[in-house]
C-alpha positions as CSV (number, residue, x, y, z in Angstrom):
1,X,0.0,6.2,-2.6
2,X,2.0,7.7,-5.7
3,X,-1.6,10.1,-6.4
4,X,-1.1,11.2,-2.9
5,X,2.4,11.7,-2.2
6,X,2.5,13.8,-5.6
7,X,-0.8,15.8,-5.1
8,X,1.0,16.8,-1.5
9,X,4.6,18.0,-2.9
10,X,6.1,14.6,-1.0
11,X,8.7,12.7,-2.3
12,X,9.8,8.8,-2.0
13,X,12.1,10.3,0.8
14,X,9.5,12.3,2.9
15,X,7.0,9.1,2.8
16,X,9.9,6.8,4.2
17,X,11.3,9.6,6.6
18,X,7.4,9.6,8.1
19,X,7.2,5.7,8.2
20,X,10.8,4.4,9.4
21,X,11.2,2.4,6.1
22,X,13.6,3.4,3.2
23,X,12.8,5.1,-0.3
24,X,13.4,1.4,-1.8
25,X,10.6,-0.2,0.0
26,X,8.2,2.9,-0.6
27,X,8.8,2.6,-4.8
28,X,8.0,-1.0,-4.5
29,X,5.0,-0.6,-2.7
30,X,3.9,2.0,-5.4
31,X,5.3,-0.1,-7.8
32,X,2.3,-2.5,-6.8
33,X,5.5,-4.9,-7.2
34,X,5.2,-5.9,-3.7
35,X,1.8,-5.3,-0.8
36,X,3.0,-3.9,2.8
37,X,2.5,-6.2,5.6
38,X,-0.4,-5.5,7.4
39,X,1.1,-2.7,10.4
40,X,2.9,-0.8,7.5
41,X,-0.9,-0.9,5.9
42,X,-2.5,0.4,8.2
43,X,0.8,3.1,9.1
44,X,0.2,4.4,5.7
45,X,-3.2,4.7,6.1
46,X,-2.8,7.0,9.5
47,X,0.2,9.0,7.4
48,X,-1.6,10.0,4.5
49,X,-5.2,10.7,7.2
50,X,-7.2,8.1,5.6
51,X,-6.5,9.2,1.7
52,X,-4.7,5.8,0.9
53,X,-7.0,3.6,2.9
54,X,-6.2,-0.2,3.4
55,X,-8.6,-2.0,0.8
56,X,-7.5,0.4,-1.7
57,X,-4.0,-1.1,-1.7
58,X,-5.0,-4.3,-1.5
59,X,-7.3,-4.1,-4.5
60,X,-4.3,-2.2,-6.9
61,X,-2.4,-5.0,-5.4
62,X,-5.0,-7.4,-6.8
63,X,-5.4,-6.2,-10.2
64,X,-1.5,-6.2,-10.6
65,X,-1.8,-9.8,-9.7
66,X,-4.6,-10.7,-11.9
67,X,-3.1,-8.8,-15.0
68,X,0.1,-10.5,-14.5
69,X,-1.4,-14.1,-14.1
70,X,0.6,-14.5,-11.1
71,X,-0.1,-16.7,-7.8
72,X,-1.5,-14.9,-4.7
73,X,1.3,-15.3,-2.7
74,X,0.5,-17.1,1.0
75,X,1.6,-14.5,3.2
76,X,-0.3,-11.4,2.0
77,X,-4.3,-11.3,2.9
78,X,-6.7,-11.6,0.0
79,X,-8.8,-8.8,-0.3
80,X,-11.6,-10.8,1.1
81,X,-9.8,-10.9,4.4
82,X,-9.9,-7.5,5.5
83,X,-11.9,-6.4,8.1
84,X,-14.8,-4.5,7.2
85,X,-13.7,-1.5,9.3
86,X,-9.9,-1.2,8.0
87,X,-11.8,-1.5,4.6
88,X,-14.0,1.6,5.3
Protein backbone atom coordinates (compact mmCIF):
# COMPACT_ATOMS: atom_id res chain seq x y z
CA UNK A 1 0.00 0.00 0.00
CA UNK A 2 2.93 2.41 0.91
CA UNK A 3 4.41 1.69 -3.15
CA UNK A 4 0.97 2.82 -4.17
CA UNK A 5 0.02 5.58 -2.14
CA UNK A 6 3.57 7.16 -2.93
CA UNK A 7 3.78 6.38 -6.67
CA UNK A 8 0.08 8.35 -6.71
CA UNK A 9 1.23 11.72 -4.76
CA UNK A 10 -1.23 10.31 -1.62
CA UNK A 11 -0.53 10.71 1.74
CA UNK A 12 -1.40 8.68 5.06
CA UNK A 13 -4.29 11.34 5.24
CA UNK A 14 -5.80 11.02 1.62
CA UNK A 15 -5.78 6.98 2.00
CA UNK A 16 -7.79 7.37 5.44
CA UNK A 17 -10.02 10.39 4.06
CA UNK A 18 -10.98 7.68 1.10
CA UNK A 19 -11.62 4.70 3.55
CA UNK A 20 -13.31 6.29 6.84
CA UNK A 21 -10.43 5.09 8.98
CA UNK A 22 -7.73 7.49 10.58
CA UNK A 23 -3.96 8.11 9.42
CA UNK A 24 -3.03 5.77 12.64
CA UNK A 25 -4.65 2.71 11.46
CA UNK A 26 -3.41 3.33 7.75
CA UNK A 27 0.66 3.46 9.08
CA UNK A 28 -0.04 0.32 10.89
CA UNK A 29 -1.44 -1.47 8.18
CA UNK A 30 1.68 -0.41 6.11
CA UNK A 31 3.71 -0.99 8.91
CA UNK A 32 2.76 -4.75 8.21
CA UNK A 33 2.39 -4.26 12.16
CA UNK A 34 -1.08 -5.18 12.09
CA UNK A 35 -3.46 -7.02 8.74
CA UNK A 36 -7.05 -5.16 8.03
CA UNK A 37 -10.02 -7.09 8.75
CA UNK A 38 -11.36 -8.63 5.92
CA UNK A 39 -14.13 -5.46 4.55
CA UNK A 40 -11.25 -2.94 4.99
CA UNK A 41 -9.24 -5.71 2.68
CA UNK A 42 -11.18 -5.81 0.25
CA UNK A 43 -12.05 -1.54 0.57
CA UNK A 44 -8.51 -1.02 -0.10
CA UNK A 45 -8.46 -3.22 -2.80
CA UNK A 46 -11.52 -1.20 -4.68
CA UNK A 47 -9.59 2.25 -3.56
CA UNK A 48 -6.38 1.74 -4.99
CA UNK A 49 -8.50 -0.20 -8.48
CA UNK A 50 -7.01 -3.48 -7.88
CA UNK A 51 -3.15 -2.23 -7.44
CA UNK A 52 -3.03 -3.50 -3.70
CA UNK A 53 -5.01 -6.64 -4.24
CA UNK A 54 -6.00 -8.88 -1.13
CA UNK A 55 -3.44 -11.78 -1.16
CA UNK A 56 -0.80 -9.39 -1.60
CA UNK A 57 -1.40 -8.01 1.90
CA UNK A 58 -1.92 -11.06 3.38
CA UNK A 59 1.38 -12.51 2.07
CA UNK A 60 3.57 -9.13 3.32
CA UNK A 61 1.56 -9.78 6.39
CA UNK A 62 2.94 -13.36 6.37
CA UNK A 63 6.45 -12.76 5.84
CA UNK A 64 6.40 -10.09 8.65
CA UNK A 65 5.12 -12.88 10.84
CA UNK A 66 7.49 -15.47 9.83
CA UNK A 67 10.59 -13.15 10.15
CA UNK A 68 9.56 -12.16 13.45
CA UNK A 69 8.87 -15.79 14.81
CA UNK A 70 5.61 -14.62 15.89
CA UNK A 71 2.14 -16.65 16.33
CA UNK A 72 -0.49 -16.25 13.61
CA UNK A 73 -2.80 -14.57 15.53
CA UNK A 74 -6.64 -16.48 15.56
CA UNK A 75 -8.59 -13.74 14.15
CA UNK A 76 -6.82 -12.88 10.95
CA UNK A 77 -7.23 -15.51 7.85
CA UNK A 78 -4.11 -17.45 6.79
CA UNK A 79 -3.19 -16.84 3.52
CA UNK A 80 -4.47 -20.26 2.58
CA UNK A 81 -7.95 -19.05 3.47
CA UNK A 82 -8.58 -16.64 0.80
CA UNK A 83 -10.78 -17.17 -1.75
CA UNK A 84 -9.35 -17.84 -4.98
CA UNK A 85 -11.15 -14.92 -6.62
CA UNK A 86 -10.28 -12.11 -3.86
CA UNK A 87 -6.76 -13.63 -4.45
CA UNK A 88 -6.76 -12.90 -8.25
Amino acid sequence: MTKYRRENGLTLEDIAMRLGVTKGVVSRWESKKVLPRRNSLSMIERATDGTVSVSDMVKAYSETIAAEGAEWPASVPRPEAIPREAAE
